[in-house]
C-alpha angles and dihedrals in degrees: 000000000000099000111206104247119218096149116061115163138314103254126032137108114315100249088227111045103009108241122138121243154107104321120232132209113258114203119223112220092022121244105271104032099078130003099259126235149200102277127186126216138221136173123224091265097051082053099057096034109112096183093046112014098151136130117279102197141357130204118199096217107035137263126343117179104189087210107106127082105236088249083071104028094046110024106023093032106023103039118021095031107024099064097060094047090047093048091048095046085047086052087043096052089047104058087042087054099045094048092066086069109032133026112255128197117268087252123056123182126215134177112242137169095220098191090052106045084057090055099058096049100044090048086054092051092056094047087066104072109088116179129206094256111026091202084072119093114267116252120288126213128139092257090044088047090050095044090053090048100047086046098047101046118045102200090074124092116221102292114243098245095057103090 
């Protein structure tokens, strides 16, 4: 059985700037956007597997991919991105919440940091790749390359190609 990985070892290359070091737990979604849940996980071949398609493994509080150096899972993520996504997933939940009770205009708006919000995203998105030897470099590939970059320098706007 082909188990979904989201914990690969200690030590390795942070999936998002390269150095090496211990490798800490992301959280995706992060703590504070959504009450997190129990989740189950399958792989694709669970999923298309008509004779075994169980679960292969649960987790009582989400998804944690060990993958990120604490500079990026705890300052970048966790304290300049992760705010704004959590704030604008709070705002989101609570307008889906309150229309089920009262009729809203077409057009809602909702204050959002752009910028900051993609980052966060695209940083957790990094973090979930988890290789068979962690020591070993992250994945290139010119959208990865150009995820890393927009995340890593904010004076960049989200690059073009990123859609």
């Amino acid at each position: 059985m082909n188990k979904v990985r989201t914990k690969g070892t200690k030590f390795g290359q942070c999936n998002i700037c390269n150095s090496y070091c211990k490798l800490t737990d992301d959280h995706i979604p992060p703590k504070g956007s959504v009450n997190i849940q129990k989740v189950g996980f399958r792989s694709i071949t669970q999923i298309i597997d008509t004779v075994n398609p169980g679960i292969s493994r649960v987790s009582q509080n989400g998804v944690k991919f060990r993958s990120l150096c604490e500079k990026c899972n705890n300052l970048r993520l966790g304290k300049q991105f992760d705010p704004s996504l959590n704030d604008f997933s709070r705002k989101v939940a609570r307008i889906i919440r309150l229309r089920s009770r009262y009729i809203f205009p077409q057009n809602i708006d909702v204050e959002i940091r752009p910028q900051r919000v993609a980052r966060s995203i695209i940083g957790h998105l990094l973090a979930a790749e988890i290789r068979d030897d962690m020591a070993d470099s992250p994945r290139k590939a010119p959208m990865v390359d150009a995820m890393r970059q927009y995340f890593l320098d904010e004076m960049l706007d989200l690059p073009n190609d990123l859609k």
